[in-house]
N, C-alpha and C positions, 0 to 999 in steps of 0.2 A: 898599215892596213889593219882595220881591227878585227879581234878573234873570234871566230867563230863562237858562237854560245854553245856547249858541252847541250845536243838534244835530250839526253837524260834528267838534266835540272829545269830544261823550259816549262816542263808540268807542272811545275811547283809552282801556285799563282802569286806567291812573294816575290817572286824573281824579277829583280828592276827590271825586267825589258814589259814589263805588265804594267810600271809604276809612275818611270820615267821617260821621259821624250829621249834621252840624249842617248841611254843605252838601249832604248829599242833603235835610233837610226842606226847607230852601230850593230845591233843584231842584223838587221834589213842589208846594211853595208854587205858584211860580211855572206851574206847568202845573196844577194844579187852581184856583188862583186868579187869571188873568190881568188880573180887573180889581180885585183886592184879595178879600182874604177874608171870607165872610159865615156865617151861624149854619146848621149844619146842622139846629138843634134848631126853630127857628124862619124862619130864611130870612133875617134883618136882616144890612143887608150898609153900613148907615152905622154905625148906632151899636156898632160894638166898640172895646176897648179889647187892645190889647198888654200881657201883666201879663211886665216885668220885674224881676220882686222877685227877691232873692237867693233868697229859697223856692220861687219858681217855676220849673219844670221850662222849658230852652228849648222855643219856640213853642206856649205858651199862652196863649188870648186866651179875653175875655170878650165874652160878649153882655148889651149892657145893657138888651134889651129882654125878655130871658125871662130874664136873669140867670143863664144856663149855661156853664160853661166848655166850650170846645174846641179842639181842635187839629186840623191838616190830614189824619190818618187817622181824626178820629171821621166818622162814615158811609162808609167805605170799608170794602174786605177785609184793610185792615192794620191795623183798628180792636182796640184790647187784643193786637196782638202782641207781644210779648218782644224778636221778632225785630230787629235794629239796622235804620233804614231802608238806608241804605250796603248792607248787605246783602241787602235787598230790592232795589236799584236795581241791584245787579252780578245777581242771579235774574234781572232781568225782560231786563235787556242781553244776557244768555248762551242765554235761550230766543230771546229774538228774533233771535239770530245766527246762531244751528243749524237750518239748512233741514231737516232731517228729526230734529229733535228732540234733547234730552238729556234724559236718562234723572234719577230722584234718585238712586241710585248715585251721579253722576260730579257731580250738585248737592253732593251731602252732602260729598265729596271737595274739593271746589274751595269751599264756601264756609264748610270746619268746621264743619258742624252734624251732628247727628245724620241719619241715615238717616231716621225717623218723622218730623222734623221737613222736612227736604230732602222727602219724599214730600207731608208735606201742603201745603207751599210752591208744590211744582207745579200740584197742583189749582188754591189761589188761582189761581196765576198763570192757568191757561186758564181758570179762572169771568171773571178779567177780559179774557181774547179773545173770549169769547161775545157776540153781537151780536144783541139780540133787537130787535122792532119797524123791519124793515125794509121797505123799496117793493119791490113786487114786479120779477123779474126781466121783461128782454124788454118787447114793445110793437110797435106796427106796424114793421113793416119788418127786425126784430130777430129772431137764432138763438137757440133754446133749445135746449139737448144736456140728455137726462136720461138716467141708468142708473142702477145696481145691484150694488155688491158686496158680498159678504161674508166674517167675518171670525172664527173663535173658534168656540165653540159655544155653545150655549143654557143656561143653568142648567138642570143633568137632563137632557143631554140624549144622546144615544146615537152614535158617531160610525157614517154609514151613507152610501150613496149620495145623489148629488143634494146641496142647501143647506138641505133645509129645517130641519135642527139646528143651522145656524150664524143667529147675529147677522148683520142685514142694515142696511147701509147703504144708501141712496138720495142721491143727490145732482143738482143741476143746474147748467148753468154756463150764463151767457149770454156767447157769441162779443165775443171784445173788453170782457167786462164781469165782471161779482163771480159767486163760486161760492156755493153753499147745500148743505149736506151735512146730512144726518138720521140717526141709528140710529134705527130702526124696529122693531117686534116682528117683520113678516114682510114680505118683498115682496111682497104681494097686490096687486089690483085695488085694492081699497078703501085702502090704508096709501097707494101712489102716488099715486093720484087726490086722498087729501086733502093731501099734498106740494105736490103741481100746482095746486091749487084755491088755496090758500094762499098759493103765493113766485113763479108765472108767470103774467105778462099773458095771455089770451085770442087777442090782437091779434098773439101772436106766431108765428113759425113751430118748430114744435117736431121737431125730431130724435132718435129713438130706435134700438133694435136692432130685434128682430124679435119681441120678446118680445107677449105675446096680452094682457096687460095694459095696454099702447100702446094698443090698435086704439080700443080706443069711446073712451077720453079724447080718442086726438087728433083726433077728429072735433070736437070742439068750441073747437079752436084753428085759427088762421087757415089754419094748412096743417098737415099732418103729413110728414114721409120718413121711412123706416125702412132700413136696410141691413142683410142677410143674414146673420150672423156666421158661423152654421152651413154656410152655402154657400161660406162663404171670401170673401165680399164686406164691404170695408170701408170703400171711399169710391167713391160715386158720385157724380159732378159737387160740389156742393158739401153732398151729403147724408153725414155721419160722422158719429162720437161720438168721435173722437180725444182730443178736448180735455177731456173730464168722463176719456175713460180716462188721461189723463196726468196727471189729479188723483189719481186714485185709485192710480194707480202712486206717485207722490211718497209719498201715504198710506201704503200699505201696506211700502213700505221702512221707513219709520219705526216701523212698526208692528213687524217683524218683525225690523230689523235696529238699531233700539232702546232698545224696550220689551218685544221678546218676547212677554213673556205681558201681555192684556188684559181684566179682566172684563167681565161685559158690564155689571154695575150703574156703571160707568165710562165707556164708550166713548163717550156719547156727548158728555162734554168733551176726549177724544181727539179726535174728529169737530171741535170746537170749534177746539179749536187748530190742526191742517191747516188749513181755512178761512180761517180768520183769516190764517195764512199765506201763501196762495193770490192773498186779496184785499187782500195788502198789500205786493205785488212791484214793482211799479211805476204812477205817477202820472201825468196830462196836464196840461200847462198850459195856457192859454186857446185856446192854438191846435191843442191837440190832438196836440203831441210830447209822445211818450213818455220819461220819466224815473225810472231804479230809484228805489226806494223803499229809503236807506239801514239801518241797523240799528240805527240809535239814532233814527230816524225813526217804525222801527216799533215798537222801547221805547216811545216816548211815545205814540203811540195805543193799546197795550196799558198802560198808569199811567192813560189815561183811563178805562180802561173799568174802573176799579178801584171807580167811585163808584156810592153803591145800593146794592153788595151785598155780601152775608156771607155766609162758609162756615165752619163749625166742623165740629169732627168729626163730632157725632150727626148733622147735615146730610150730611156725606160719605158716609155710611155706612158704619165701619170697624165 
């Protein structure tokens, strides 16, 4: 089985798993495979075999129980790419080091591929920051901050007073804990409310603005506070939203300083990637110090989150 790469040196961008195809599949190996490799077609994880024939392409193996070959991106997003993995691993090291993002422009530039290619690369990449089937946020004793930005305009839609032509994000963040970001069709009563019913414990205390959308939801959580915005009120005792607004500040620089322009059939794996960045700044150890979350750290949870899924173009929707 091969070794794990030492996450300390993956930052270094001389590191062959940046350079070369054969010691990035062994990086990949070793982080998708921790206790040796098993069939994605079937799940057998004793009976395979290593096929090193001259004819065989490095890191293919057999399963001898469904009798299929595979290799470490079959069931992944890098499943039938072209793409070198080395250069998939320098992709996912350069997104994860860029606090408010790189653009495919300055991909396509730094890693020789075409533009069309550099663009669909990205996508992959934030399909695998997407973190679906989580524990809801908050719980007794726990802050919930929720709001509301937005961003772009609507397909068709007319630029006019007010948001209601723009793309609407929703987001919540639990104090001291992971954020959940949504694009939504509209801020309504009803889009929020099923945000909240879905990713916040009940049991928690929830903090909003002043908005009329708040009122009856937070009646049904442990406490509600709201602060003023319009009146110029922003923190009352330990009642704010500072902290979802400091998300969405990070956000929306990247947004506009760049990616510029964002459709909305897209945004909300934009939303994915912020998030994911968010909730992947720094870590506790048992005792509860805090420690940054380095950038070849947060490579490697973004390569996990490569397995399960596929994007192709028809899927992307170009």
């Amino acid at each position: 089985m091969p070794k794990k790469t030492d996450p300390t040196k993956t930052a270094d961008l001389l590191n062959p798993i940046f350079t070369d195809a054969e010691q990035a599949r062994e990086h990949l190996e070793a982080l998708r495979w921790p206790d040796g490799p098993y069939c994605p077609h079937c799940g057998e994880a004793e009976n395979v075999t290593r096929l090193d024939g001259e004819s065989h392409r490095p890191g293919l193996i057999q399963c001898n129980a469904c009798r299929k070959n595979f290799s470490v991106t079959v069931g992944t997003l890098f499943e039938r790419s072209h793409i070198p993995l080395n250069k998939w691993m320098l992709a996912f090291h350069l997104v994860a080091a860029s606090k408010k993002a790189m653009s495919a422009h300055q991909m396509h530039r730094q890693l020789d591929v075409t533009y069309k290619t550099a663009w669909f690369m990205m996508h992959r990449i934030r399909e695998a920051m997407a973190t679906p089937n989580r524990p809801k946020l908050g719980g007794e004793g726990k802050i919930i901050e929720a709001d509301e930005t937005f961003w772009g305009m609507k397909p068709g839609g007319q630029p006019k007073k007010g948001y209601h032509h723009k793309n609407a994000v929703v987001a919540l963040v639990e104090r001291s804990g992971e954020v959940r970001a949504f694009h939504v069709p509209s801020a309504t009563a009803q889009s929020v409310r099923k945000v909240l019913n879905e990713n916040a414990d009940k049991a928690s205390h929830l903090m909003t603005d002043e908005a009329k959308h708040y009122r009856k939801i937070g009646r049904e959580f442990a406490k509600h506070s709201a602060v003023n915005h319009t009146r110029g009120e922003y923190v009352r005792g330990d009642a704010f939203t500072n902290t979802i607004e400091s998300f969405f500040a990070v956000f929306k620089r990247g947004l506009v300083g760049t990616y510029h322009h964002v459709g909305a059939q897209h945004l909300h794996r934009y939303v994915s990637e912020f998030e994911f960045r968010a909730n992947h700044r720094k870590r506790f150890d048992a005792e509860g110090v805090e420690f940054p979350i380095t950038d070849a750290e947060r490579a490697e949870a973004m390569l996990i989150g490569i397995t399960g899924k596929r994007l192709t173009y028809r899927r992307i929707g170009l």
